[in-house]
C-alpha positions as CSV (number, residue, x, y, z in Angstrom):
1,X,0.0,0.0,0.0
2,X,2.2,2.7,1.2
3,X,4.6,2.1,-1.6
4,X,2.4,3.7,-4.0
5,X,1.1,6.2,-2.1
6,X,4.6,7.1,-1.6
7,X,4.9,8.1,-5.2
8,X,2.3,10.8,-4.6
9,X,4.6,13.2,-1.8
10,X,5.3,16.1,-3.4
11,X,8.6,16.9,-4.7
12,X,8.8,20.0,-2.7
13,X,8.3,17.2,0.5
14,X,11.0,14.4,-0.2
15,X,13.4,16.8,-0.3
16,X,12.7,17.6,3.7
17,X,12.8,13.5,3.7
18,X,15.5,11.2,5.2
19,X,16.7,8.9,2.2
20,X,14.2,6.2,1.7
21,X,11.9,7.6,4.3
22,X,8.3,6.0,4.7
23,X,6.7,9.1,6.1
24,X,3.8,9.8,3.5
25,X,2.7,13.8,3.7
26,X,0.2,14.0,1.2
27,X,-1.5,16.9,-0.9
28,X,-4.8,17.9,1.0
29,X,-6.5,17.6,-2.5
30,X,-5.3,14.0,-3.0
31,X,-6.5,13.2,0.5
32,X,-10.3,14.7,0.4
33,X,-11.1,14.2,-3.6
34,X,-9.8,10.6,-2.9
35,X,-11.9,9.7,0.1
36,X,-15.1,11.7,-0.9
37,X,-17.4,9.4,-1.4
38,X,-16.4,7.1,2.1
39,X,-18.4,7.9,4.7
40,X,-15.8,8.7,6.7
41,X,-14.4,11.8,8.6
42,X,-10.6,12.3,8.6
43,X,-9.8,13.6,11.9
44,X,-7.5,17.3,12.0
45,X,-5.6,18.0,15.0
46,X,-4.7,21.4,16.2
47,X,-1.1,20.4,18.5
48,X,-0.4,23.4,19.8
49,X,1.8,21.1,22.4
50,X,3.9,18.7,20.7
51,X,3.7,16.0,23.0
52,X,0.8,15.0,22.0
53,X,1.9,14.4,18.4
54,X,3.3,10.4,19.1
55,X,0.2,9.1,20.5
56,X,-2.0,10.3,18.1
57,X,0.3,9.0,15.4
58,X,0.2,6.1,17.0
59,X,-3.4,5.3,16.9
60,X,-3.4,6.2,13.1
61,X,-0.5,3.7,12.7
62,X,-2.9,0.8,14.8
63,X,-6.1,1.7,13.1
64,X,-4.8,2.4,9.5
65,X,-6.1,6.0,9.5
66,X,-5.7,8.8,7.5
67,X,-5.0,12.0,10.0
68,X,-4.1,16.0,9.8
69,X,-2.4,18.0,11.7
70,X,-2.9,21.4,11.5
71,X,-2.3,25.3,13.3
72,X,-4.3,28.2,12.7
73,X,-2.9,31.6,12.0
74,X,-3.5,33.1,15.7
75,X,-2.1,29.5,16.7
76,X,1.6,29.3,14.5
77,X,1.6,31.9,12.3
78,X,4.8,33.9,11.1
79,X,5.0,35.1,14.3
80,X,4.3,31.5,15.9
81,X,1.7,32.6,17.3
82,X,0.6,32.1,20.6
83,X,2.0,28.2,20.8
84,X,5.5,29.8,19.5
85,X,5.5,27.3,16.4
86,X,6.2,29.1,13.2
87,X,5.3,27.0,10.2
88,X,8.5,25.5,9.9
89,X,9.0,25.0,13.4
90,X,5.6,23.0,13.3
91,X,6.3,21.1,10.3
92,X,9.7,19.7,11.7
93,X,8.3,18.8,14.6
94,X,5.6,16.6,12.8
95,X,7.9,15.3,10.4
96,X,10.4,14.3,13.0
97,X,8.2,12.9,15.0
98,X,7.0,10.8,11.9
99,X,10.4,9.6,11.0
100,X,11.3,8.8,14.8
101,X,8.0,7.3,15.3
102,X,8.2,5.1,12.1
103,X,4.9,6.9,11.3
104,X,3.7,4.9,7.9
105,X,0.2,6.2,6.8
106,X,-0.4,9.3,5.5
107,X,-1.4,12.2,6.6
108,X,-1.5,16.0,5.6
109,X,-0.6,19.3,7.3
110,X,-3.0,21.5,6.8
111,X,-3.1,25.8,7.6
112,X,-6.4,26.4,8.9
113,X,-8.3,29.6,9.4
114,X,-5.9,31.7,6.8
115,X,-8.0,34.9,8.3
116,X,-8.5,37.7,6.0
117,X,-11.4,40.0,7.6
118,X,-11.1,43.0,5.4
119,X,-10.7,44.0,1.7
120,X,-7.9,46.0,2.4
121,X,-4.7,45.4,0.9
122,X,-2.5,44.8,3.8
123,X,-4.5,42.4,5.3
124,X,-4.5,40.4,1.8
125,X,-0.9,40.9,1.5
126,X,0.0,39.3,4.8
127,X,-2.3,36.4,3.8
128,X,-0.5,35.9,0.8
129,X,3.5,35.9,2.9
130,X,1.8,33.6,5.2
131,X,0.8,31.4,2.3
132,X,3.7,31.6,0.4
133,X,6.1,30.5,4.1
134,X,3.7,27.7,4.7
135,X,4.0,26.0,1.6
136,X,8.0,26.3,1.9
137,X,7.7,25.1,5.4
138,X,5.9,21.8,4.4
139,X,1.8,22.4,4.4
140,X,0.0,20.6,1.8
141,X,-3.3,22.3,2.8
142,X,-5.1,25.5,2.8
143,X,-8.3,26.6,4.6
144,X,-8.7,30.4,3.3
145,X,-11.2,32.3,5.9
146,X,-12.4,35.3,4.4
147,X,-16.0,34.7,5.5
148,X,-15.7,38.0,7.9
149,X,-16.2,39.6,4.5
150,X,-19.1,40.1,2.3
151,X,-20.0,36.7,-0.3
152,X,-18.6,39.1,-3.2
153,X,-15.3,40.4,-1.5
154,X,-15.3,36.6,-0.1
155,X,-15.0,35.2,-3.6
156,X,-12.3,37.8,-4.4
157,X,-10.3,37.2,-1.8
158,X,-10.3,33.5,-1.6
159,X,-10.0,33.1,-6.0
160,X,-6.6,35.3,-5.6
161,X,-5.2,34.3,-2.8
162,X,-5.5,30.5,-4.0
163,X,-3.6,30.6,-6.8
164,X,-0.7,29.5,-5.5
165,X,-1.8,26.3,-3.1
166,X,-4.2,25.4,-6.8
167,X,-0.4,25.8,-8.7
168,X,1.3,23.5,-6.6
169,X,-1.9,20.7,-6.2
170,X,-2.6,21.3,-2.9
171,X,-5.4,20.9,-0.6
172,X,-7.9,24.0,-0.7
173,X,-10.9,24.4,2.7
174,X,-13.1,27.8,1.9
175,X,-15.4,28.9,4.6
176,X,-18.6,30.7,6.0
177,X,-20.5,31.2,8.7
178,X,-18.6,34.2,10.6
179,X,-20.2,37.0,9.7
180,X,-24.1,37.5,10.3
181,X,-26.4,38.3,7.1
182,X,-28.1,41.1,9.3
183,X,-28.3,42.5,12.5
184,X,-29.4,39.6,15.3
185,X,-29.6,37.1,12.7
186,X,-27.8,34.0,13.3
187,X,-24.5,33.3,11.3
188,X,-25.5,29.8,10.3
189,X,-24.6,28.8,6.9
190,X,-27.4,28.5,4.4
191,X,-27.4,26.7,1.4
192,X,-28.4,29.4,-0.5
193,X,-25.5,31.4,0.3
194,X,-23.5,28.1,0.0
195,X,-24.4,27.7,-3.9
196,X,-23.6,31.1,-4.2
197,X,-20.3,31.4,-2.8
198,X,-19.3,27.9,-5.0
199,X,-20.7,29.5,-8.1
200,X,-18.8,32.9,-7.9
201,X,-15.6,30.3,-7.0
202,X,-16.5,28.2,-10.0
203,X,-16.9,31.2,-12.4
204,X,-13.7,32.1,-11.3
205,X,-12.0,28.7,-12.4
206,X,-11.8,27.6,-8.6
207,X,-12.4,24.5,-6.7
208,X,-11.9,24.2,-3.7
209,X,-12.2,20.3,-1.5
210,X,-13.5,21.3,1.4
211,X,-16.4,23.7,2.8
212,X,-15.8,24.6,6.5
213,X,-19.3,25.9,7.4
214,X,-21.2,27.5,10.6
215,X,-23.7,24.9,11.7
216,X,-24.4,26.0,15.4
217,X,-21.0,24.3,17.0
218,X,-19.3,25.9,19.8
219,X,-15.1,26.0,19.2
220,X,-13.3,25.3,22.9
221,X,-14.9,24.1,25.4
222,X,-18.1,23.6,26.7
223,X,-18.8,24.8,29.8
224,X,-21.2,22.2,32.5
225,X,-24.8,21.6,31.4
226,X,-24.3,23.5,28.4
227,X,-25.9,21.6,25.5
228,X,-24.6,20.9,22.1
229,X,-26.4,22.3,19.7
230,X,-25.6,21.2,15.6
231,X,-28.5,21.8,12.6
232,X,-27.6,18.3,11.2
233,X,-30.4,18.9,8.6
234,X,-29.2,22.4,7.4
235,X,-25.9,20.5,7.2
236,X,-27.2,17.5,5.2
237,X,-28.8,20.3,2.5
238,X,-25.4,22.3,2.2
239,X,-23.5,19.2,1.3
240,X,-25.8,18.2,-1.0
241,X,-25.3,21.5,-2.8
242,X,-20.8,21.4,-2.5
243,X,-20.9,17.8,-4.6
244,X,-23.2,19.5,-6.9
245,X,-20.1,21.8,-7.3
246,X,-17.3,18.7,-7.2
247,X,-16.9,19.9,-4.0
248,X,-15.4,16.8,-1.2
249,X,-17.4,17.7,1.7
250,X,-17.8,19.7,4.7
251,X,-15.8,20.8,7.4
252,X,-17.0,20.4,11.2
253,X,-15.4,22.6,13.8
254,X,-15.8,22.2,17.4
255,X,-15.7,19.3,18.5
256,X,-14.3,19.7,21.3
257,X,-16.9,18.2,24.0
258,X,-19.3,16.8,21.6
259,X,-20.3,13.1,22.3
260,X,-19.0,10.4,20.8
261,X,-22.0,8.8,20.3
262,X,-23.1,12.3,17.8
263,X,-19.9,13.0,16.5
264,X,-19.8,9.2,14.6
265,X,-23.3,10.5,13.0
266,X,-21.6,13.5,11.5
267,X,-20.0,11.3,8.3
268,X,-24.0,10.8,7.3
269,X,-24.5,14.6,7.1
270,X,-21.2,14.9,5.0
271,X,-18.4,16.1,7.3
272,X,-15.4,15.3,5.7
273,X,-13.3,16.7,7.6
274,X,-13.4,17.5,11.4
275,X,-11.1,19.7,13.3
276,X,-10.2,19.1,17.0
277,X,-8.4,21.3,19.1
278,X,-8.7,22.5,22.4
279,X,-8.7,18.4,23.3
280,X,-5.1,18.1,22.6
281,X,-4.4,20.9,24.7
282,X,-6.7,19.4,27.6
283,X,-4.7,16.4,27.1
284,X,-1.4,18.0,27.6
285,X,-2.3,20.1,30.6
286,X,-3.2,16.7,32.0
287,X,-0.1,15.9,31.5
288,X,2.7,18.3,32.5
289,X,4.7,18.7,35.8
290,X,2.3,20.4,38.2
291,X,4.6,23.0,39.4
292,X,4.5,24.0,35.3
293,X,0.7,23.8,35.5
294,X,0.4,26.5,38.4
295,X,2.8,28.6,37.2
296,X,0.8,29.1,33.8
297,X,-2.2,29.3,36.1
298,X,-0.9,32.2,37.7
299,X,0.1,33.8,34.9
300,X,-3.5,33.4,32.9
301,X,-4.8,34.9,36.2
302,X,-2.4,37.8,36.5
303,X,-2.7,38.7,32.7
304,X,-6.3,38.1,32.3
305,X,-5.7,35.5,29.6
306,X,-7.0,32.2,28.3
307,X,-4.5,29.5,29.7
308,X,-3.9,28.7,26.3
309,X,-2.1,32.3,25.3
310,X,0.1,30.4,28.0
311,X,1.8,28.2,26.1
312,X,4.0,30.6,24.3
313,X,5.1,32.2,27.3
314,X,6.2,29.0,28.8
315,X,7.0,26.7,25.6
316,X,10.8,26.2,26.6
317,X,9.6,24.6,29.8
318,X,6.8,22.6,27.9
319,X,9.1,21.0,25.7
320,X,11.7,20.2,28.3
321,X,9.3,18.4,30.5
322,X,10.5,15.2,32.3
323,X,10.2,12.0,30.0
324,X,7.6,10.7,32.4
325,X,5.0,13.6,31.7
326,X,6.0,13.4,28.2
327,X,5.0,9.1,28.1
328,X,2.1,10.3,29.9
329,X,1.0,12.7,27.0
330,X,2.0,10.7,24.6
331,X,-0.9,8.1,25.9
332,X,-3.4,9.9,27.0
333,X,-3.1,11.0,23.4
334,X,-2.7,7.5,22.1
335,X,-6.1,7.1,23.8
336,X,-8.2,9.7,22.5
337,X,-7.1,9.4,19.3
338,X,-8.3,6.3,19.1
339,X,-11.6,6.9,20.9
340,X,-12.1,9.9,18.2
341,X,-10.6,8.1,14.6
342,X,-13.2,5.1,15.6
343,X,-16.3,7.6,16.0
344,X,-15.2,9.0,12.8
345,X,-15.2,5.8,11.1
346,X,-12.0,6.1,9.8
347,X,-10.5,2.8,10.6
348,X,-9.2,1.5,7.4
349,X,-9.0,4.9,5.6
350,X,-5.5,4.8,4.6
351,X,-5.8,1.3,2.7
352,X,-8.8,3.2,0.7
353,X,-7.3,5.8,-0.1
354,X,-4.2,4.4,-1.5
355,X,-6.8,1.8,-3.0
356,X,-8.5,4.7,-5.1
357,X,-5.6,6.7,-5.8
358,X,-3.7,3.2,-6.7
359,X,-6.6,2.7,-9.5
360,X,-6.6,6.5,-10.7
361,X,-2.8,5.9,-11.3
C-alpha cells in the first residue's frame, strides 16, 4: 500500500525526507477528492503542544487512518503565534516525529483559518506571505477564511489568494458562517449562500475540497450543562449543494466536548473533515509537571488570559518536560485518538485511499 502512495509526496516534501523515508505527507486535495465518497471523517488536530503528536500518530498507525495536523494563523503563524511554532518549526516537529515514530500512513498538514477580515490590501498581503512560508515550510493544505467579508469580496479574496496552493496541487478548505447576514440574525450557513459562494468560485475557475461551514457548534470548550447544539439537517442540505459543485465535503469545527456517540453521525451529514483542538491541549495540561501547571495558572490569572495564550510564554519549559509527563501525554493522546478516529469511522481509511488513488494511477 504505502509504496504507491509514496509516489504521490510532493517533490517539494522528499526533499525535507530522510533517504528512503516511509513518512507519506500528502497533498490535501489528493486526501479529500480521494476519500469523498467514504463515509468517513478524517480527523485534523490542532497540536499546539507537541507531545501529544506520538500518540495520536500512534493510533493512526494501529487503526490504519488517515489523520491531519494542522495550526491556525492566531495559533503558528509567522510570528508563531501564541504556541510559539512558526510554520517551519511546526512542520519539523511533525515530520520528526514521523520519521522517529516510524509513522507509515499518510497524513497531511493543513493551515487552517488563513484569516482575511477585510478587503484592504495589507490584510491580503499578509495572507498571501503567510501562504507563500507555509508551503516552503511543508503544508499541503489551505483553509482560506475570508468569510468576515461580504459573499462578493469573499470570492475575491479566496480566488486570488489560491492561486498559488491550486499551482502546486494542494489541498484547498473555503469557509462561511462568521459573519451574520443582518443585524441579530444567526451566522449559520445557508445553502443558499453556500451555492452562491461555490458559483462565484466556480466562475472564477476555482475549486476548492473542502467547505468549513457554521452549523451551530461551539469551538473550545463547553462549559457544565451547556448543551450541544448542531443543525444536522441544514448540514445535510449544504452538502448536497458542494458535490453539486465537485466539492469533497464539509468541514466540522468544534468538536471539542461533543459526544462520541453524535460525532460518529456527522459522516451521514457529509463532514469530511473534522477539526479538533482544544482536546489536545486538555490532554497535555493533564499531563505536565504540576509545578509547570500552576505557574501558567498564575500567569492566565495575572494577565487576564485564556491558559492557552500560555503556552508561548512558557514553551521552553513545555518541551523540556521530564520523559515521564512526556509518556504520559503521549498516551493519554494515544487514547483519545483512538476513541475519536473510531467515531469518525475512519479505521481503514488509509488502505482506501491508496486503493482509489492506486486505480486513478
Amino acid at each position: 500500500m504505502n509504496e504507491k502512495l509514496l509516489e504521490l509526496v510532493p517533490e517539494h516534501i522528499t526533499g525535507k525526507l530522510e533517504k528512503n523515508s516511509t513518512v507519506c505527507l500528502l497533498s490535501g486535495h489528493h486526501v479529500f477528492s480521494a476519500l469523498k465518497n467514504e463515509n468517513l471523517i478524517v480527523m485534523a488536530c490542532n497540536a499546539r503542544i507537541k507531545h501529544a503528536i506520538p500518540g495520536i500518530m500512534k493510533a493512526a498507525e494501529e487503526l490504519d487512518a488517515v489523520v491531519a495536523f494542522e495550526l491556525t494563523t492566531t495559533e503558528g503563524g509567522l510570528d508563531g503565534g501564541y504556541t510559539g511554532q512558526t510554520p517551519d518549526i511546526y512542520c519539523t516537529t511533525i515530520i520528526e516525529y514521523a520519521q522517529s515514530c516510524g509513522f507509515s500512513k499518510p497524513f497531511l498538514i493543513h493551515a487552517d483559518h488563513i484569516t482575511v477580515q477585510d478587503t484592504k490590501e495589507p490584510a491580503f498581503k499578509d495572507a498571501g506571505r503567510l501562504i507563500a512560508n507555509q508551503i516552503e515550510a511543508g503544508y499541503t493544505s489551505f483553509a482560506i477564511d475570508a468569510s468576515f467579508n461580504p459573499l462578493p469580496e469573499n470570492i475575491d479574496i479566496v480566488t486570488r489568494l489560491a492561486e498559488p496552493i491550486i499551482a502546486h496541487g494542494y489541498g484547498l478548505e473555503v469557509e462561511l458562517g462568521e459573519k451574520p447576514h443582518a443585524p441579530n440574525r444567526s451566522a449559520l450557513t445557508t445553502p443558499t449562500e453556500a451555492k452562491a459562494f461555490l458559483s462565484g468560485l466556480k466562475h472564477n475557475d476555482c475549486t476548492p475540497d473542502l467547505l468549513a461551514i457554521n452549523n451551530g457548534s461551539k469551538r473550545g470548550n463547553y462549559l457544565e450543562g451547556e448543551i450541544v447544539r448542531l443543525d444536522l439537517d441544514r448540514t445535510k442540505k449544504i452538502h448536497d449543494v458542494v458535490v453539486s459543485f465537485g466539492v469533497a465535503g464539509l468541514v466540522q469545527h468544534g468538536i471539542t466536548g461533543t459526544p462520541l456517540h453524535l460525532v460518529g453521525k456527522l459522516a451521514d451529514y457529509g463532514i469530511r473533515k473534522g477539526n479538533i483542538g482544544t482536546l489536545w491541549q486538555n490532554v497535555a495540561h493533564a499531563g505536565l509537571p504540576l509545578d509547570l501547571m500552576d505557574a501558567m495558572r498564575r500567569w492566565a490569572r495575572e494577565n487576564n488570559r485564556d491558559i492557552k495564550f500560555a503556552t508561548r510564554v512558557f514553551k521552553a519549559d513545555i518541551d523540556a518536560i521530564p520523559a515521564e509527563n512526556t509518556r504520559m501525554i503521549h498516551e493519554m493522546a494515544y487514547r483519545e485518538a483512538r476513541e475519536f478516529l473510531t467515531a469518525f469511522r475512519a479505521k481503514g481509511s488509509a488502505s482506501k485511499l491508496a486503493a482509489t488513488l492506486g486505480s486513478r494511477r
